[in-house]
C-alpha positions, 0 to 999 in steps of 0.5 A: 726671517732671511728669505721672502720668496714671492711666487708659489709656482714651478720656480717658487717652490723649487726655490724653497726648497733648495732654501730648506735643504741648506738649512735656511728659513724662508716663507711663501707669499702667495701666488702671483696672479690668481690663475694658477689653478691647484689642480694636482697638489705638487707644488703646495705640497712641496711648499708645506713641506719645506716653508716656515711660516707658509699657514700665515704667508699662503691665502687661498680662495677656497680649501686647497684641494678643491678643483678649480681653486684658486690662490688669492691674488697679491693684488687683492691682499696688496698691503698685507702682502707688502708688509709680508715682503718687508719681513725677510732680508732678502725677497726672492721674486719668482713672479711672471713678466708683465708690462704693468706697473701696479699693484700685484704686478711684479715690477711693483712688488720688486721696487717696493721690496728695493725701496724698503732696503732689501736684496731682491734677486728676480726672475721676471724681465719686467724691468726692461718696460719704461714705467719700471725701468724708471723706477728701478734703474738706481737699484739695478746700478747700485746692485740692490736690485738683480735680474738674474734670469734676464735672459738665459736664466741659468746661465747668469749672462747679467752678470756676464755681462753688465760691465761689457759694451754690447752692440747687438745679439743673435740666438735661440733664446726658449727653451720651452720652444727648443725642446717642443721644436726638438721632440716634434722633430722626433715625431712627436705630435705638438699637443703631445710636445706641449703636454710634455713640455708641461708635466717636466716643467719647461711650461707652467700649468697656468694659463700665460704657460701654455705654450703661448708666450713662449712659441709666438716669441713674446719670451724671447723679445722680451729677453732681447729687450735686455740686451738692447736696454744693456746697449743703451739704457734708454732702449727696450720699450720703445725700440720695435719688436716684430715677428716673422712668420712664412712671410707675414710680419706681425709687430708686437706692441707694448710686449704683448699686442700683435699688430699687421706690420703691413696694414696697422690692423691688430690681430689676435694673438690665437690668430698668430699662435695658430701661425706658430703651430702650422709652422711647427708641424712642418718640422718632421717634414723638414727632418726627413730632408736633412732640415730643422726648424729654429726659433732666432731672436736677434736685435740689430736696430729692431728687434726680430723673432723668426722661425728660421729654416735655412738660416740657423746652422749655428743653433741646429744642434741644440738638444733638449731646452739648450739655449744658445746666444752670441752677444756682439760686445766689446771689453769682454774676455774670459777670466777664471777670476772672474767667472768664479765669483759667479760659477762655483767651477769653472774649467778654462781652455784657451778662450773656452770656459765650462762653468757649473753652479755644483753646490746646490746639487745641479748637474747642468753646465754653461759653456762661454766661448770668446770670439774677437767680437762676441761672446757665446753663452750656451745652457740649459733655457728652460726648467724650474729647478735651473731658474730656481738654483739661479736665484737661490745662488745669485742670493747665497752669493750676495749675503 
């Protein structure tokens, strides 16, 4: 068995699949959390249909098919699952971000997987908290761990970037966000945009992807949280995270929990996902006079997630799920030599590249600018077949 992919979701499927049709065997270990309901049978059909092995990897609670039933959680299962993860060479880890170092949680599995010798390419940002990160950091050194969708998933900006001093950064940074902010901006009512968002998979159909990680800026904190732990490697963590919503600033604590920046009280996060949506159903308003609402992330001593009115000429015109982000760094130019150990092809203008991952069938593109101090990623930022061909890359790349 070459390939072991943990998650069974939007991206672990779409995974699989891209696995299969290049002739390569894989298998599926369960899904994550135990909240993803099998409501519409898509992804587990699409998982049968192209897994080896999925009958003895897939553990459900109840008969597929059932509404309301509910994949086994990797926790309950937990020394099975760990023996499940140890059978391929590579583990391809599709699981969600979550602070917890435990068993079932992703950071646990991923540094089992590690210890035990193997390749494993991840989705999640749960290295950056301090429990993983101390367990993690050798591999991340020695390339034995890779967290290829860190921060703009398709675009590959860890290895962009690794050997790069970074100073800082600025951008929108979700594509889930960008392409509701964009559709209301359309008209689009935000149920509407939400719904939406979900059946084209830019939001997972499971309880931590409804829209609520991703609009109060949970995501997009956490990806900053990369950069910062780039910048120093004691960073990320412990460095503060707020959020600026119409003049409120609410901290969020451990990357999860909303604070009152002003009085310590804690606040619920309906409360601020609440916020979120009032601000958001201003957008047509501002539409109608020539405005735009963006979701900015930036990290400059703390990090801040705001929805910026005025201040975001520079990410105004991002379309659909486009995500751009400018990375204050030094030691970093364009080189085609170099890009093309990432990209399959890549056209260079100047200090202007277009890079395009063609053989596994994508039809999306990054565009890398260089500036005399920055550099700019811009790419797709949400969608599961662009996450998945990440992975399924960055993994083809390294065996």
């Amino acid at each position: 068995m070459e390939f072991v992919v943990i998650g069974c979701g939007n991206v672990g499927s779409n995974a699989i699949a891209l696995l299969s049709e290049r002739g390569v065997k894989s298998a599926a270990v369960a899904d994550t959390t135990g909240i993803y309901e099998v409501q519409n049978l898509e992804h587990l059909v699409k998982l049968k249909r192209h897994s080896i092995g999925l009958g003895r990897k897939m553990r459900l609670l109840e008969i597929v098919g059932i509404p309301g039933s509910k994949m086994k959680r990797i926790g309950d299962l937990n020394s099975e699952i760990l023996q499940d993860v140890c059978d391929g060479k590579v583990v391809i880890s599709a699981l969600p971000t979550s602070p917890e170092f435990e068993p079932g949680a992703a950071s646990y599995l991923n540094y089992h997987a590690v210890q035990k010798g193997k390749l494993c390419i991840a989705v999640d940002k749960s290295h950056v908290y301090p429990n993983a990160y101390d367990k993690l950091k050798e591999y991340i050194t020695n390339g034995r761990f890779v967290p290829i969708g860190s921060i703009l998933a398709p675009c590959q900006v860890w290895d962009l970037i690794r050997q790069a001093s970074v100073e800082g950064g600025e951008g929108v940074v979700n594509g889930t966000t960008n392409y509701m902010v964009n559709r209301m901006g359309e008209g689009l009512g935000f149920e509407s945009a939400l719904q939406e968002a979900k059946s084209k998979g830019y939001a997972d159909p499971h309880k931590a992807g409804l829209g609520f990680g991703d609009l109060v800026g949970l995501d997009a904190s956490v990806k900053m949280m990369v950069l910062a732990r780039m910048m120093k490697p004691e960073n990320a963590g412990v460095i503060p995270v707020v959020l600026e919503l119409d003049g409120n600033r609410y901290r969020i604590d451990g990357g999860t929990e909303f604070v009152d920046d002003t009085s310590g009280e804690a606040v619920p996060g309906e409360k601020v996902y609440l916020e979120v949506r009032k601000e958001l159903e201003k957008i047509h308003k501002l539409k109608r006079e020539g405005k735009t609402i963006r979701q900015i992330a930036t990290i400059d001593g703390k990090i801040k997630v705001s929805f910026e009115k005025e201040d975001c000429k520079d990410f105004e015109d991002l379309t659909g799920t486009l995500n751009r982000l400018k990375i204050y760094c030094k030691g970093w130019a364009i080189d085609e030599k170099r890009l093309l150990e990432i990209y399959d092809e890549v056209h260079v203008d100047g200090k202007m590249a277009t890079c395009s991952i063609k053989r596994l069938g994508t039809r999306w593109s990054v565009h890398i600018e260089e500036n005399e101090d920055s550099l700019v990623v811009q790419g797709p930022g949400a969608g599961a077949l662009e996450t998945a061909t990440s992975l399924v890359d960055a993994c083809l790349r390294r065996i």
